[in-house]
N, C-alpha and C positions, 0 to 999 in steps of 0.2 A: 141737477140742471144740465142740458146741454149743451157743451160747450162749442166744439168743433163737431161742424156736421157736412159728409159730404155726399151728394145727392149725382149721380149719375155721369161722373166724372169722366173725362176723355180726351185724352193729349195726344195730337199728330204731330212729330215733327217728321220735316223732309215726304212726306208720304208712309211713314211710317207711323205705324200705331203702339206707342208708347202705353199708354194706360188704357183701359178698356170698357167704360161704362162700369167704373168702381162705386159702392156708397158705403158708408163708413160713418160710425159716429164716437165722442169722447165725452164722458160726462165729468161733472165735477165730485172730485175726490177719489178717483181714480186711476190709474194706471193703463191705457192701452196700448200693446204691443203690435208692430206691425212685421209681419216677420216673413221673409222670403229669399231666395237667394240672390246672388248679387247678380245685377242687372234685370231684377224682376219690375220697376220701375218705384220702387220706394224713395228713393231721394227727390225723383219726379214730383211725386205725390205731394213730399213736405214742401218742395221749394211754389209750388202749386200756390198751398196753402200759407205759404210766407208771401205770397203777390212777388214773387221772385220769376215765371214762368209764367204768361198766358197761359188761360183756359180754353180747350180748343170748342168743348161741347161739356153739359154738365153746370151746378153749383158748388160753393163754398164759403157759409157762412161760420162766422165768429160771434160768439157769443149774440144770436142774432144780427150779426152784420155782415154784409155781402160783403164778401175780398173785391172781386169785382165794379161794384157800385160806391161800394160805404169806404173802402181799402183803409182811413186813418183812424173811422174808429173801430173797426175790428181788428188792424196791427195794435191800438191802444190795451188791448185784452190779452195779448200775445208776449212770449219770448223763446227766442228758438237759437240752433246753433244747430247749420247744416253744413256737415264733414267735420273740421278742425275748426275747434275758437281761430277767429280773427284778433289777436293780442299785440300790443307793441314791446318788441325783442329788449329793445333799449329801456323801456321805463319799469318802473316797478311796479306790482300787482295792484297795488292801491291807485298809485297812478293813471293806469289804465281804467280801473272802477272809476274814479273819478272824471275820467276825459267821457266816458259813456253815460256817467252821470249829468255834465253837463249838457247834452241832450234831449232830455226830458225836463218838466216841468217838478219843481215841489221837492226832489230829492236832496237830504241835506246830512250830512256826515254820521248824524247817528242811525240813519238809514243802512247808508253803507256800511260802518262797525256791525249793523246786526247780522248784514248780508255775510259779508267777514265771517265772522263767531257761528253763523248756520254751515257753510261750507266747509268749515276746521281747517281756515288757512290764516290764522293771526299772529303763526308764527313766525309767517314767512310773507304775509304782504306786504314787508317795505324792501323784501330783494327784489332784482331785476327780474324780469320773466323769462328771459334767455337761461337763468338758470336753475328752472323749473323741472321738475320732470314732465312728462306726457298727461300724468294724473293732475299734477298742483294745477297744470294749464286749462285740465277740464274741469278741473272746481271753477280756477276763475272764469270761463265761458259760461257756466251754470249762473255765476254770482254775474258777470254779467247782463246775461237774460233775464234774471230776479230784479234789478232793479228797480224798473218802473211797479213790482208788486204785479204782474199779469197775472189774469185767471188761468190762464191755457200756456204749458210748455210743452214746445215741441223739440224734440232732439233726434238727429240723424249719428246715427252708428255711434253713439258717444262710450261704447266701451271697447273701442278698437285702438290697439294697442296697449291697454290697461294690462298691469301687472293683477292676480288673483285680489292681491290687500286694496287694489286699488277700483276693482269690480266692484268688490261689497263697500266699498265708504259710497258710493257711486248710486248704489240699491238700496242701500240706508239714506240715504239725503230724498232721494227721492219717494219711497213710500214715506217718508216723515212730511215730505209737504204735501203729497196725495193725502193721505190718510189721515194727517193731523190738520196740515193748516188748509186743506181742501182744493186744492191747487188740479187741473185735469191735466194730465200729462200723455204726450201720443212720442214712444217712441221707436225706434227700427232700427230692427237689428237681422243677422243670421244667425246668431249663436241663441241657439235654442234649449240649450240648459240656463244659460243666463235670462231667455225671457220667459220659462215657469217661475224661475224663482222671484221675478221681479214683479210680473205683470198682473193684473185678473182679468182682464179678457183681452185676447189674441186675434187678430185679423192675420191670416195667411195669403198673400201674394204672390204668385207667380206668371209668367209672361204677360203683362201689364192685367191682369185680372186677380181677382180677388175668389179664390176659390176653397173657401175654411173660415170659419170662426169659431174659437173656440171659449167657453167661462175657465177659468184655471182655478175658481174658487167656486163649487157650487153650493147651494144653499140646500141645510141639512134635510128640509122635507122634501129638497128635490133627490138628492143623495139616495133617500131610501128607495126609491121607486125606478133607480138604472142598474143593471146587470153589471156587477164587477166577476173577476174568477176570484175564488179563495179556495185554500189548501188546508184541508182537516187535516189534522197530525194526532193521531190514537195509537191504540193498542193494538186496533185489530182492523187492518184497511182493509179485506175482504167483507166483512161484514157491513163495513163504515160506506162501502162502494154498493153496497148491494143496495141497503135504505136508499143514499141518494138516487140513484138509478131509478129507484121507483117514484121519484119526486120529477128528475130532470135526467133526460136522455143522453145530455153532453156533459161526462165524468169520465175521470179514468183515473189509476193509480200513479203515478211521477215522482218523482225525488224525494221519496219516503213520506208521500201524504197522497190524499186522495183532491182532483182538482176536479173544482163545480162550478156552472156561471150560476149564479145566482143574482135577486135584491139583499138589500143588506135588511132590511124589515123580516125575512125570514129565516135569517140562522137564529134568532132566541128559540123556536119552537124548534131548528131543527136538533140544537145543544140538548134540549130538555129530553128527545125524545132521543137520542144514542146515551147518555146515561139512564136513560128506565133501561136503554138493551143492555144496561153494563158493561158501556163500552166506553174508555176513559181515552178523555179529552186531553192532550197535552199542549194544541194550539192552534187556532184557527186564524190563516194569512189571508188577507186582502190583498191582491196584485193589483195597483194603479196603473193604468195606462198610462205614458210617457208621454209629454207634449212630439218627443221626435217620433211614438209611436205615431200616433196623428198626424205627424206632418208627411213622414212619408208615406203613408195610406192613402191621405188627399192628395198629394202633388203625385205619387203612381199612378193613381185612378183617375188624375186630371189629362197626364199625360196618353194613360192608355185612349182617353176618350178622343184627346185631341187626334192620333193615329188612325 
């Protein structure tokens, strides 16, 4: 189902053109990253979609409801946390969940224990939050956002400043609500190894436009049908090169294997057919393309064009 949808998006401040006729969408039970460097207008975007910023041109609905028009019941579908949680220094972790609790309607302590026990901070919700680290404080903004149970979270650069142990508890909470409890989540970031690992599909932004999208998971019948390179590793690379060549024109010998683009539907017959040459196989490598190959290919080629 689609969750956040945004439809031809466009923010002027001062004369200036912040975002650029963007569309974008986020469905339920997944994960979208939005990924660009900083000052590409990402935070723009979220706070857009928080009713935080006028719309200058463009839509933004929530779970079918206009930011715009409908604003409380599509913030009722929402929870977000744009830059740092807002938390109080002085009170304790619980305390906080509870002040943000009273809030909303129908929330009631065993609500919040669960929120607690999802986040893995029960061991430390009745100390003060001034003596949190940087991570326990973005659990409790997460556990904050959870609250009201919203279909759609949004989070702005929520792993800046995170320590490594404190990325992955961060990547684990979150595919566990994507992926288990069905939860749509849109978040932004620049660190582009943290958002393959986290995401399945990637929106790329740069100078207020949206210029990439990428699936980070493709689906196995589409897999077979795209050109990766792989490195045959035999006994006898002259001969191993000479077959492929005759198959596909872009091969050559490299770091003791022979490298081919190929589909991956056709190396079973090409394996079958170098062992009748009796030509033994020690291993056949697939090179994946790197989300930051992709990123800097599109944002070069963006910029070449903009030139």
């Amino acid at each position: 189902m689609e969750l956040l949808k945004i439809e031809n998006l466009t923010k002027i401040i001062k004369k200036r053109k912040i975002l650029d006729n963007i569309s974008l969408t986020v469905n339920s039970g997944e994960i979208v990253g939005f990924l660009g460097p900083n000052g590409a207008g990402k935070t723009t975007t979220i706070k857009m979609a928080l009713g935080l910023f006028s719309i200058t041109k463009g839509r933004i609905t929530i779970c079918g409801h206009d930011v715009t028009n409908d604003f409380e019941n599509a913030m009722k579908n929402v929870g977000g946390i744009v830059e740092n949680p807002d938390l109080y220094q002085r009170m304790t972790g619980r305390e906080n969940l509870e002040y943000f609790a009273s809030m909303h309607e129908g929330i009631n302590k065993e609500n919040i224990d669960g929120i607690i026990e999802l986040v893995k901070m029960k061991e430390r919700i009745n100390d003060k939050v001034k003596t949190y680290s940087l991570g326990m404080r973005q659990r409790i903004g997460i556990a904050q956002a959870l609250l009201h149970n919203p279909r759609l979270l949004i989070l702005d650069e929520p792993t800046n400043g995170l320590d490594p142990l404190g990325i992955k508890e961060l990547r684990d909470l979150l595919k566990y609500l994507s992926h288990e409890v069905g939860v749509g989540v849109f978040i932004s970031s620049h660190l582009l190894s943290e958002m393959e690992l986290m995401c399945d599909r990637i929106y790329i932004i740069d100078n207020g436009v949206i210029i990439g999208e990428k699936s980070i998971h493709q689906e196995e019948e589409t897999v077979e049908e795209i050109e990766y390179e792989y490195t045959f590793v035999t006994d006898n690379n002259e001969k191993t090169l000479a077959y492929l060549s005759s198959l596909h024109a872009d091969c050559k010998i490299e770091n003791g294997g022979v490298n081919v683009a190929m589909k991956r539907s056709e190396i079973p017959d090409i394996i079958v057919r170098l062992v009748q040459d009796n030509i033994r196989i020690y291993a056949v490598n697939q090179k994946h393309r790197t989300l930051e190959q992709d990123f800097l290919s599109i944002t070069t080629g963006s910029k070449t064009q903009i030139r």
